[in-house]
C-alpha positions as CSV (number, residue, x, y, z in Angstrom):
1,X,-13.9,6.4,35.0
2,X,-14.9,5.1,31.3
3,X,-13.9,9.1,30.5
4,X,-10.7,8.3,31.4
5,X,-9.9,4.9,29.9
6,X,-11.5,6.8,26.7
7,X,-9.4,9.2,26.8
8,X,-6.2,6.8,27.7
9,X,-7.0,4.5,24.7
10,X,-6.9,7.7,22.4
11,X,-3.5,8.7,24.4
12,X,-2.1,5.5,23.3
13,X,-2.9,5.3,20.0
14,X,-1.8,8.7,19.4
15,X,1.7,7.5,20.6
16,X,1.7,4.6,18.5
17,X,0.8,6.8,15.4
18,X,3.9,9.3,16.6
19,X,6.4,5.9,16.6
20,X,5.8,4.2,13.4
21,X,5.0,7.1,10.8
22,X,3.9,6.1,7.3
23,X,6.9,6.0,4.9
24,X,7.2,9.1,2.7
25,X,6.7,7.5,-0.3
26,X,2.9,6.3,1.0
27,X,-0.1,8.0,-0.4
28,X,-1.4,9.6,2.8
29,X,-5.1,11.0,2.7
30,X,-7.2,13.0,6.2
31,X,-4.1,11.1,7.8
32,X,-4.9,7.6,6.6
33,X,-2.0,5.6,4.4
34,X,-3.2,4.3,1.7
35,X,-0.2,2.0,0.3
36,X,3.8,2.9,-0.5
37,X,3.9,3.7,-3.8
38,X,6.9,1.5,-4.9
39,X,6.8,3.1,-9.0
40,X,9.9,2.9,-10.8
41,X,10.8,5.1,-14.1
42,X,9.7,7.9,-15.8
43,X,6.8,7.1,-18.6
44,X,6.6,9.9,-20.0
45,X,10.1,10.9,-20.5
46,X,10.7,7.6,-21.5
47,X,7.8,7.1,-24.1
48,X,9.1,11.1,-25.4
49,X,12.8,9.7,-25.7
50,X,12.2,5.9,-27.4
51,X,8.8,6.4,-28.7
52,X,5.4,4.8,-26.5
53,X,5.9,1.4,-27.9
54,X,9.2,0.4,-27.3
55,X,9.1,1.1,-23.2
56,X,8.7,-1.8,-21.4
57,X,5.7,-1.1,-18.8
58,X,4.8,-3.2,-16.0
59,X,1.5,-2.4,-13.3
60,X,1.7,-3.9,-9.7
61,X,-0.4,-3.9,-6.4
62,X,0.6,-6.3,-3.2
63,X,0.8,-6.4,0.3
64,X,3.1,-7.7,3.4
65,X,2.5,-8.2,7.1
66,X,3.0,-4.9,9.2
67,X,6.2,-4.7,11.2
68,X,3.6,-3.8,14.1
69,X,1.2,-6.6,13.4
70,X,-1.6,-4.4,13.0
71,X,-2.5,-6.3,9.5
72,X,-1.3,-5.8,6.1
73,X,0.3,-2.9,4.7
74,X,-0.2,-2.0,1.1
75,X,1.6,-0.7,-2.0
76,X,0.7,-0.2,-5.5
77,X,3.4,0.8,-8.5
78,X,3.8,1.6,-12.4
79,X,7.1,0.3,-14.1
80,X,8.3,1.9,-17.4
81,X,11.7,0.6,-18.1
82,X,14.5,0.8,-22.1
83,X,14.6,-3.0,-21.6
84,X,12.3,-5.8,-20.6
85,X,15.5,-7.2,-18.5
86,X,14.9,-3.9,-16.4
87,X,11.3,-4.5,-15.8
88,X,11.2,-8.1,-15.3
89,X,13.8,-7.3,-12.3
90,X,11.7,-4.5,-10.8
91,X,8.4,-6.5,-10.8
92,X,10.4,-10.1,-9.3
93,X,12.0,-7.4,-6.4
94,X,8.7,-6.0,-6.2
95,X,6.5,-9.3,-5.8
96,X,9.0,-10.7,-3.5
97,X,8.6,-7.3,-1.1
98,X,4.9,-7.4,-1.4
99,X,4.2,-11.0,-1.6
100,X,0.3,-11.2,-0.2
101,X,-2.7,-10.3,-2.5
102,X,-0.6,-9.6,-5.5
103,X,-2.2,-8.4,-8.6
104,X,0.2,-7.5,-11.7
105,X,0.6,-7.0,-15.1
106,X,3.5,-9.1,-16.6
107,X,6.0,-7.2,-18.7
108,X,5.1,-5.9,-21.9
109,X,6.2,-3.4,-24.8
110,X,4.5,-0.6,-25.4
111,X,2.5,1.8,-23.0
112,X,-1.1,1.0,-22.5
113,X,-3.7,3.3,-24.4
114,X,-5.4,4.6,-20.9
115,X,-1.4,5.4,-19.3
């Protein structure tokens, strides 16, 4: 009998897993998410075109409630934008999707020495 409430638990949350997929921009690793990766612009192509120090570059990590309510669902992101207008935008969009246990770097010029 405990085989086969075992084995109906598994069942279960194997069908759960089939209906809500992680996104396809989450970092998936042995079939565990690890957090949408919400990065916006191209640093290197960016830092080639208007030299390292003039791109605006931004860091981010948050969270959200799960649509499921299984707990909190994570995503993590690098900015690198021409203007700081661009980058102040993307972090605001991106703290207000990702409100819970925020950690960020504000907007600054130039690409860190470790990017």
């Amino acid at each position: 009998m405990r085989r086969l409430a075992a084995m109906a638990l598994v069942a279960s949350g194997l069908a759960g897993a089939a209906v809500a997929p992680p996104p396809a921009s989450a970092q998936v690793f042995f079939g565990l998410s690890y957090g949408q990766n919400v990065s916006q612009g191209d640093c290197k192509a960016l830092a080639a075109k208007l030299g390292p120090r003039k791109v605006w570059f931004s860091r981010f990590s948050g969270s959200r409630p799960d649509v499921w309510d299984r707990g909190l669902e994570s995503a993590w992101g690098v900015g690198c934008f021409r203007t700081q207008q661009e980058c102040k935008r993307w972090l605001y969009n991106t703290q207000s999707d990702w409100p819970r246990l925020m950690n960020f770097i504000r907007c600054k010029q130039g690409l860190p020495d470790r990017y």
